[in-house]
C-alpha positions in Angstrom: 17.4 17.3 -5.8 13.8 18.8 -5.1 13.2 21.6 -2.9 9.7 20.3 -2.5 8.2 17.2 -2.5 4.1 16.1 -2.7 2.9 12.6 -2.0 -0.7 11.8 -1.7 -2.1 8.5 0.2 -6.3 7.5 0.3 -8.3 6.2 3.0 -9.4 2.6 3.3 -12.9 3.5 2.0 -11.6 4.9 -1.4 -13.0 3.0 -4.6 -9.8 1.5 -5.2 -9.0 0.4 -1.7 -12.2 -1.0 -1.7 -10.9 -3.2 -4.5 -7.9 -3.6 -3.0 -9.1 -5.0 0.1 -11.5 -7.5 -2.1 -8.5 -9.1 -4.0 -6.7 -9.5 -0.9 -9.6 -10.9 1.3 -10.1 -13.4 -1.4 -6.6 -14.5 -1.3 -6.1 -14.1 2.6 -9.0 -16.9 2.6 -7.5 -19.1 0.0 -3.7 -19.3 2.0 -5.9 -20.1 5.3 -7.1 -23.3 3.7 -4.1 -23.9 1.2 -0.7 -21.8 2.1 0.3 -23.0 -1.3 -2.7 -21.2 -3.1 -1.7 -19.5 -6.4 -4.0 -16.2 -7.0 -4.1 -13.4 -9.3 -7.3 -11.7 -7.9 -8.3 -8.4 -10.1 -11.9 -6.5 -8.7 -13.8 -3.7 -10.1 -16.5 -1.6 -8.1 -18.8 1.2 -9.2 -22.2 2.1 -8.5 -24.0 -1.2 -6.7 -22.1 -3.2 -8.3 -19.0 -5.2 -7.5 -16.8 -7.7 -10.3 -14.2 -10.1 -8.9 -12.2 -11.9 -11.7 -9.0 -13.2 -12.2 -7.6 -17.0 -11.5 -6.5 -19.5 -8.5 -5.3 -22.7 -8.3 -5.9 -23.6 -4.8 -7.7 -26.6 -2.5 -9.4 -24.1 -0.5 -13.5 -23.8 -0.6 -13.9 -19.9 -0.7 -17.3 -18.8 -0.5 -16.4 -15.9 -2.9 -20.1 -14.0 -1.6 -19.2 -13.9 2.0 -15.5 -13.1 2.0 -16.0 -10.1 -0.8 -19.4 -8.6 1.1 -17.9 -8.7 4.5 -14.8 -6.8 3.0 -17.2 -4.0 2.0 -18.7 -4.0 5.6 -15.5 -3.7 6.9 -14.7 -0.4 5.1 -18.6 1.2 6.3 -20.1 0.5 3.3 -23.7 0.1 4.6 -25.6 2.9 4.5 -28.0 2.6 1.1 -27.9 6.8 0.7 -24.0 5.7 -0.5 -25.3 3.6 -3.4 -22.9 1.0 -3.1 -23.4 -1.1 0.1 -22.2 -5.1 1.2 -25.5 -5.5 -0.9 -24.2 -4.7 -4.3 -25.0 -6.9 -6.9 -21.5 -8.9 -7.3 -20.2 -11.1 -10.5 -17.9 -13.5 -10.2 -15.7 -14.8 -12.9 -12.3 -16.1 -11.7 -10.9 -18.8 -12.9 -8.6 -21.8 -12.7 -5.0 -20.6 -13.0 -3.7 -21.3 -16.7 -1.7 -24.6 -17.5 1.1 -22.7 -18.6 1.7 -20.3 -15.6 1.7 -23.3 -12.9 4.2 -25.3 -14.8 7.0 -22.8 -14.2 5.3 -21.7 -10.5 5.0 -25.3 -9.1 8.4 -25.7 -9.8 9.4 -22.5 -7.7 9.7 -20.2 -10.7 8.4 -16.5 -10.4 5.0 -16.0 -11.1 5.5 -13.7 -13.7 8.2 -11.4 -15.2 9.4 -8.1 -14.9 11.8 -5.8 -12.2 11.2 -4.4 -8.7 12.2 -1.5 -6.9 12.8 -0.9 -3.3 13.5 2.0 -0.9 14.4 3.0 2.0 15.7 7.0 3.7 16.8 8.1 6.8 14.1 10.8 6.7 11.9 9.1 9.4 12.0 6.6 11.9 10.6 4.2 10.0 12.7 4.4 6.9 10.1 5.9 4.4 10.2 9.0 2.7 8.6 11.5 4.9 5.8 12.9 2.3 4.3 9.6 2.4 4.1 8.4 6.0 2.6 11.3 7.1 0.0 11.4 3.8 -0.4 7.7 5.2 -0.7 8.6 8.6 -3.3 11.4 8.1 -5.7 8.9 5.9 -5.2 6.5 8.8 -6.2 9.3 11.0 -9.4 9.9 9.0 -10.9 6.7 9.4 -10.1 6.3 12.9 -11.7 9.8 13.7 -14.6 8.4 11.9 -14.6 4.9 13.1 -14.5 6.4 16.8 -17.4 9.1 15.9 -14.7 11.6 17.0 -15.5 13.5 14.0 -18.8 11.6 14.0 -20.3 13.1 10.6 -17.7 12.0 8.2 -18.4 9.1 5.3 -15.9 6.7 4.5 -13.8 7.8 1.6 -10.7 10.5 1.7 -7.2 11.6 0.4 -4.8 13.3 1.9 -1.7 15.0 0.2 1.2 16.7 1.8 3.7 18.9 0.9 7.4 18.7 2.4 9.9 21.3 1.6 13.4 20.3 2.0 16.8 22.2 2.5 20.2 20.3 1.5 18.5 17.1 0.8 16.7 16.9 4.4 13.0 17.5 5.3 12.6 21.4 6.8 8.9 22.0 7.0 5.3 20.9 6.0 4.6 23.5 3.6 1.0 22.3 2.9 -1.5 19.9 3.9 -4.6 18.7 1.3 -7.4 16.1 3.2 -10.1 15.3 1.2 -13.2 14.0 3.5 -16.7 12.4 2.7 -19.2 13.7 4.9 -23.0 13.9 6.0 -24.9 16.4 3.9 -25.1 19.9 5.6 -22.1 20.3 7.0 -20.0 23.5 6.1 -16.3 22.9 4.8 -15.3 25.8 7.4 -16.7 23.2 10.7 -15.1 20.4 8.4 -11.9 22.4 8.6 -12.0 23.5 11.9 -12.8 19.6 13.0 -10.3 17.9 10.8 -7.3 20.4 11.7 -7.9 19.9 15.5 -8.6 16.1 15.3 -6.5 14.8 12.2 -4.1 17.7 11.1 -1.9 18.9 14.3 -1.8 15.4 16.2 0.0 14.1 13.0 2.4 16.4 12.3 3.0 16.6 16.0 3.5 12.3 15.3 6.5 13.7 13.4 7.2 17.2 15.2 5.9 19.7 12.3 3.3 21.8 12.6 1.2 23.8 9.8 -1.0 27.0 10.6 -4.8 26.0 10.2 -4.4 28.6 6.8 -2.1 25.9 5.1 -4.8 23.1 5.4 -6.9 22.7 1.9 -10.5 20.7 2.9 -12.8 19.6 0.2 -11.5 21.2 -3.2 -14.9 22.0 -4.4 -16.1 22.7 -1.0 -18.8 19.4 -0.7 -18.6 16.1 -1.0 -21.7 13.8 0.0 -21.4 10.7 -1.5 -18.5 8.4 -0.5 -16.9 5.5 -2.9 -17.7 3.7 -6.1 -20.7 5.9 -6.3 -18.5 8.9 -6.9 -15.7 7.4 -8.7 -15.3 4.0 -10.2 -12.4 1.6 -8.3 -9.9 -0.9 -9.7 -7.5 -2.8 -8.1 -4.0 -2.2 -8.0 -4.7 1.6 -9.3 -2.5 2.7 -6.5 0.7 1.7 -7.1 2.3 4.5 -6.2 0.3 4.7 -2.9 1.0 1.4 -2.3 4.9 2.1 -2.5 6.8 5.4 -1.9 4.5 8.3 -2.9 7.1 8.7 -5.6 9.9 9.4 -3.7 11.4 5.8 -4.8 10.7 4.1 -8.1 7.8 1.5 -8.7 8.2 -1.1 -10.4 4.6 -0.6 -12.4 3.4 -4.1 -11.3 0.2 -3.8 -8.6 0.3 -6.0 -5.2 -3.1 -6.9 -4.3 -4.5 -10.2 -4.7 -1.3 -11.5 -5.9 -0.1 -14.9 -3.6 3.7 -14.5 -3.1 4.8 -16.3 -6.3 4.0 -13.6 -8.0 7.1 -11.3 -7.5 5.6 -8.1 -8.7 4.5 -8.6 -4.9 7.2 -10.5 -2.9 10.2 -9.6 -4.9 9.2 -5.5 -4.0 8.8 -7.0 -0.3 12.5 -8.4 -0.4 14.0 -5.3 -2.3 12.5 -3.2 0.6 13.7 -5.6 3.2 17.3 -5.2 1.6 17.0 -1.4 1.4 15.8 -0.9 4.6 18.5 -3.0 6.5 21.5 -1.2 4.6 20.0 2.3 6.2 19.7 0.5 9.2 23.2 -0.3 9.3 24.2 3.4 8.6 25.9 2.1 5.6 23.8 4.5 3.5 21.5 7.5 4.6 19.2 6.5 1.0 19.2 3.6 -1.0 17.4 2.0 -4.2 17.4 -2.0 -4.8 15.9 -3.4 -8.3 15.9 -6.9 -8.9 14.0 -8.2 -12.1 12.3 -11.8 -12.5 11.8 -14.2 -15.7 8.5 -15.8 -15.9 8.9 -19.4 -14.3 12.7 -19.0 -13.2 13.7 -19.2 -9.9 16.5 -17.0 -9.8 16.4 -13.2 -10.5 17.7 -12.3 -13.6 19.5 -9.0 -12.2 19.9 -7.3 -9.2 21.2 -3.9 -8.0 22.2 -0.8 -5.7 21.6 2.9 -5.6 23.2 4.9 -2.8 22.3 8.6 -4.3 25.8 9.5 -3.4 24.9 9.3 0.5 26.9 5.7 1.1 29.2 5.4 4.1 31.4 2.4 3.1 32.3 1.4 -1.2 29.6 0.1 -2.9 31.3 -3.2 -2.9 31.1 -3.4 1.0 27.0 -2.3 0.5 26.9 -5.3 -2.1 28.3 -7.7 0.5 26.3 -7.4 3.1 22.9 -6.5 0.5 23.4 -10.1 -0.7 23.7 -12.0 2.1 20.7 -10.4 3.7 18.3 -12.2 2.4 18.0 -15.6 -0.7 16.5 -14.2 -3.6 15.1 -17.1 -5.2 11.3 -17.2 -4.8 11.3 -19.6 -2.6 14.0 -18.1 -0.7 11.9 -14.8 -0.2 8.7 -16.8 0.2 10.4 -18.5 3.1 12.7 -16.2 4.8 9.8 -13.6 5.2 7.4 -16.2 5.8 4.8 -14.8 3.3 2.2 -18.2 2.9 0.3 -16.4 5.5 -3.5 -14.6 5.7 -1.7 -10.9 6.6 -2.7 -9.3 2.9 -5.9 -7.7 3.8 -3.8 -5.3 6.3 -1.4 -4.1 3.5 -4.8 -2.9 1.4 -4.8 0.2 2.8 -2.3 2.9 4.4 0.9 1.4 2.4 2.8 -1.5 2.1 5.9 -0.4 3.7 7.5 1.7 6.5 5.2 -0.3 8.8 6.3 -2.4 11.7 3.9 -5.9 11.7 5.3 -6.3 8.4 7.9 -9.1 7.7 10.1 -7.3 4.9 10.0 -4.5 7.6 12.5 -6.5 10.1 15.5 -5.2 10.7 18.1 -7.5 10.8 20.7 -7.4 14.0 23.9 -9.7 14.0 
């Protein structure tokens, strides 16, 4: 059991959240014209220049140009001092989804192959891991402190990392807080501090009643950072899968979310683990708990499924199993359904997490 535990979480503006929110966008448009669209969306960002590849099989129309460069000026990316703008020069090369892949999907086989993971802990109020919904939190806070010129100087691109120290299994204190910011150049990391302690920092942890001395607050590692995004650092999507799910705290299944429809169970089968997860905390019939489930290519049934309690169950395993099972069908189109996942909502999971968030469907708790 650690004593301490770090999870990290990036603003919307980071080069792989930019890619993120690409693949999704493309597909949130597809399932607006066609709910029944099939799309494994991959992008790739770096210096004025923006790739979007991968393959669909869908009726919609999507003007690929407009839905990927309004994406970027979503995230702020306008200014030409960044170097990468809604003006980059953008390739597109998807494709039509192969032959061999929509013979088992169209049947309502999974999309591909391979297990998922989901988690849940009492820790906070939401069910998460507390590491990672406040490294969330704080990277949500950045942007809205810069969306709102609160902090009207920063750039859009940031981390944030957090450090928890725990005593008997349970959260104690915040030991230490990291934020990584882009900013205007001439600014000094010490008003950078001062600003993002004041503004981001205490009204967080005070979200989750911690505190942290302004001395335990790390801004800026090399003490500047001027120029936000793919400029700065090359983006991918899906390079944040452990962002994406429990900063670590809980296992990943390795398989990336964005710009995946919900055949693909790499996506909707970690969305239905968590929903099972979650609901058996809820319950109180477990204070932690881990559900895998695994997928062949083109079948509709999961191939296994199971249950971690960590030793903190209330009631047998047995009696868990029961009620885990019942929760939810765990066909694909049994989760497709049931959550009601043939819907544009993709573009909101692109940043700030996938889970321990309420307009989510897998984040429903279910009362009898």
């Amino acid at each position: 059991m650690y004593k301490k535990f770090t999870s990290e979480s990036v603003a919307a503006g980071h080069p792989d959240k930019i890619c993120d929110r690409i693949s999704d966008a493309v597909l949130d448009e597809a399932l607006t014209q066609d709910p029944y669209s099939h799309t494994g969306i991959e992008t790739f960002v770096t210096k004025d220049f923006i790739l979007v590849g991968g393959e669909i099989k869908s009726n919609s129309k999507i003007d690929y140009e407009k839905t990927v460069r309004n994406a970027v000026r979503s995230l702020g990316y306008t200014d030409p001092s960044f170097e990468f703008t809604d003006k980059a020069k953008l390739v597109n090369l998807v494709h039509q989804q192969s032959n061999d892949i929509a013979l088992g999907v169209d049947s309502g086989g999974a999309g591909d192959q391979g297990m998922m993971f989901g988690f849940a802990s009492n820790q906070t109020k939401d069910l998460m891991p507390l590491p990672i919904s406040i490294a969330h939190r704080l990277t949500q806070r950045l942007d809205e402190v810069r969306e709102k010129k609160i902090v009207p100087y920063l750039r859009p691109d940031g981390k944030s990392e957090v450090t928890v120290l725990y005593e008997n299994g349970k959260p104690k204190a915040i030991e230490k807080v990291v934020l990584a910011a882009a900013h205007k150049p001439k600014i000094k990391n010490n008003e950078i501090k001062n600003d993002l302690y004041k503004f981001v920092v205490k009204p967080v942890l005070n979200e989750f009643g911690y505190k942290i001395s302004q001395k335990d607050l790390i801004i800026n590692g090399t003490g500047i950072w001027t120029i936000p995004g793919p400029t700065s650092d090359a983006g991918l999507t899906g390079r944040k899968i452990i962002v994406d799910a429990y900063g670590g705290y809980g296992r990943a299944g390795g398989g990336a979310f964005s710009g995946k429809d919900p055949t693909k169970v790499d996506r909707s089968a970690a969305y239905a683990a968590r929903f099972i997860a979650k609901n058996i905390v809820a319950a109180k019939l477990a204070d932690q708990v881990e559900v895998q489930i695994a997928y062949v290519i083109g079948q509709k049934e999961p191939l296994t499924k199971a249950i971690e309690t960590f030793g903190t169950e209330k009631k047998r395993l047995s009696t868990i199993e029961d009620f885990a099972w019942k929760l939810l069908d765990l066909s694909v189109n049994g989760i497709i359904d049931t959550l009601d996942l043939r819907r544009p909502i993709y573009q909101q999971t692109s940043a700030y997490g996938h889970f321990g968030r309420a307009e989510f469907p897998w984040e429903k708790i279910v009362t009898n």
